[in-house]
N, C-alpha and C positions, 0 to 999 in steps of 0.2 A: 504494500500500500504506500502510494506517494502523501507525504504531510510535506499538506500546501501549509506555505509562509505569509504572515498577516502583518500589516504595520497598522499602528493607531495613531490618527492624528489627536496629539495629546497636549491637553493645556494646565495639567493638574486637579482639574474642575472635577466634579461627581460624575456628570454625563461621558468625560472621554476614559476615565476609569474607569465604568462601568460597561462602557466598548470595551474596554481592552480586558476585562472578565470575563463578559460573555465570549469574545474570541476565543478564548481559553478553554470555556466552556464548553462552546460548539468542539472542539477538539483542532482550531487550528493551533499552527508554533506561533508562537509571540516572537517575531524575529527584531523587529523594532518600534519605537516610539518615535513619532515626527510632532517635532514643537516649532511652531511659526513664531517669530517673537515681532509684532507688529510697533513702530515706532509711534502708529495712531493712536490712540486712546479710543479712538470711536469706530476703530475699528467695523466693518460690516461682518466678516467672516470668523474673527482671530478674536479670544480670549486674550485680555491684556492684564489684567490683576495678578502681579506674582511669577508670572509663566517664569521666570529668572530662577524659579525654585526648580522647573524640569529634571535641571541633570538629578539632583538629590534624591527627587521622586525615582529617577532611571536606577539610581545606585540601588533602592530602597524597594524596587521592584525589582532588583537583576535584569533587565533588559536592557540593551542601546538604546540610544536616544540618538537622533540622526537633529541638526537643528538648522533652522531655516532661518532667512530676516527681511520683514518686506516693510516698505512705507507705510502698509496698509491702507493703499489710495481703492477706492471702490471700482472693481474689477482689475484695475493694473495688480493687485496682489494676490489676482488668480494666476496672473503669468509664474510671480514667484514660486507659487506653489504646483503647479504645472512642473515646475525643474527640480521638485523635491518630489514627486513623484516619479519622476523618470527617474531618479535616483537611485529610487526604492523597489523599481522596475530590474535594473540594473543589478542591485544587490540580489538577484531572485524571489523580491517578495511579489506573491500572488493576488493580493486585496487588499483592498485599504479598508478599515475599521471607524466608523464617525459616531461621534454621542451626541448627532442630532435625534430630536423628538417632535417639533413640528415645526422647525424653522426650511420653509419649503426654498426660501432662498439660499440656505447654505446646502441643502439636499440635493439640489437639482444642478447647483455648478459643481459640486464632488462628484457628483457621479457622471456631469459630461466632461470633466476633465479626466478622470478614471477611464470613462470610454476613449478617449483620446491618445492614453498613452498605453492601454491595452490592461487594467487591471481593472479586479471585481469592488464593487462597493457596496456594502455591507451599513444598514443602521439598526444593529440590532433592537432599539430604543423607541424607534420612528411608531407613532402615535401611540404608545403606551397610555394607560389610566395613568396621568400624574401623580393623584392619591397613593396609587398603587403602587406605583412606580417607587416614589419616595417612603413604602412602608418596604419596599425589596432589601430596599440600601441600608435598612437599617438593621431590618431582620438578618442579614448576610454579613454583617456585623464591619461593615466600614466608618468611618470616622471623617466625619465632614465636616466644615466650618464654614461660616457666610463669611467671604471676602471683601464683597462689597453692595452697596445696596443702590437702588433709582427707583424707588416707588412708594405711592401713598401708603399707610400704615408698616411702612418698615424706619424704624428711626436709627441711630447710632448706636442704641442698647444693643440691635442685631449683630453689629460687626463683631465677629470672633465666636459667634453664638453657635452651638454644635447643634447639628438635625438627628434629633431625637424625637420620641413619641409628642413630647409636650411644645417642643417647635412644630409638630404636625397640628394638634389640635388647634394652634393659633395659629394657621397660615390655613387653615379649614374657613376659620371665622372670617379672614380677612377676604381670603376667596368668594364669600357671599356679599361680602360688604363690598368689596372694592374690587371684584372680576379677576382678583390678583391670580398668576400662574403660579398651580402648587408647586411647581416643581422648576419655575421660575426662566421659562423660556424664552419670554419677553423682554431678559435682560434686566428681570426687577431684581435681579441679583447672583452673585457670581460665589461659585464654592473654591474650596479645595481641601482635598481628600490628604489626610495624614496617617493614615494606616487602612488595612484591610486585607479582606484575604487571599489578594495575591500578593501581599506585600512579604519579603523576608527580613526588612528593617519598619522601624516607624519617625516619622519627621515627627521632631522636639523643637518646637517654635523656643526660639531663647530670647529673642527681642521683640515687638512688633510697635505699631503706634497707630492710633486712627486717626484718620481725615477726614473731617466734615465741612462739605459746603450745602446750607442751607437746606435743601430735599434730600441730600443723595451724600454718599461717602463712601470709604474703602477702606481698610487691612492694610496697613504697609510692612512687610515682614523683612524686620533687617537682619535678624541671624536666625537659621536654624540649621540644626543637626541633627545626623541618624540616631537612633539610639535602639537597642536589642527591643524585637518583638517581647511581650510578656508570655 
């Protein structure tokens, strides 16, 4: 039997670790992790909160991490990522891995760039029950934290805040009140994953600081290190 090779386009976030499990899951090899590091902030495509943590996350998974860097101008840093595909083409990976769930715009140019350069695209995640979704992550015992936030009823209190049962119940509420995405698609907020169980190390935040501007804020993590799984 041939064991086809998979890369995941990984930003640290919940959603592209949770690609990169279910890969594993399905039974492909986790040959690599591809991290775009976008110089925009506003990026269209590209997770910008932290991504600087990648490699640490690669050491703390055992996988390579292959890394990218684009302007993040809207569609020119399709090209970039076009050349980090063919990269991964090149290394013999057979599909690319995405933690999109209903963002049809990052779906639809992954996968005609995928067709382009001749590899499968895979989202395992794509329309999931949110709900459900976010009780998987927990049940399977991953370790997430809100990086940063842009939406009505999420204040500063949320930055740093772990998604757990009782961040479910309050982002339940908020979901009726305010149409909020449970599982926060819309970009009303950004994770990152500090342990789990594909991990064989776990990220130990040693420093961090938040930034608030008026609606909206971020995590800024200035140091962290591996530390032994428990």
């Amino acid at each position: 039997m041939i064991e086809m090779k998979a890369a995941v386009l990984f930003s640290g976030g919940k959603d592209s670790t949770m690609a990169a499990y279910k890969a594993i899951d399905e039974g492909w090899q986790l040959k690599y992790l591809l991290s775009v590091s976008s110089t925009n902030p506003h990026s269209y495509m590209f997770h910008v909160p932290n991504i600087h943590l990648t490699p640490l996350l690669s050491q703390a998974m055992e996988v390579p991490l292959l890394q990218a860097e684009t302007p993040g101008e809207k569609e020119e840093e399709l090209k970039d990522l076009k050349d980090a595909l063919i990269k991964l083409k090149e290394k013999g990976v057979d599909a690319i891995f995405t933690g999109a769930i209903d963002s049809q715009y990052q779906k639809s140019r992954i996968d005609q760039l995928c067709q382009e350069v001749g590899l499968e695209s895979h989202a395992p995640l794509w329309h999931r029950d949110p709900e459900e979704y976010m009780k998987e992550i927990i049940e399977l015992g991953f370790e997430v934290i809100i990086t940063s936030v842009a939406a009505e009823g999420l204040d500063e209190s949320w930055l740093g805040r772990k998604i757990d049962e009782d961040l479910l119940r309050e982002l339940k509420k908020l979901n009726k009140k305010y149409g909020l995405h449970m599982a926060f698609e819309g970009g009303e907020a950004e994770t990152l994953v500090l342990n789990g169980p594909i991990f064989k190390k776990k990220l130990h935040i040693m420093e961090s600081k938040k930034v608030w501007n008026r609606d909206s804020g971020y995590l800024v993590i200035e140091d962290a290190i591996l530390k032994d799984v428990d």
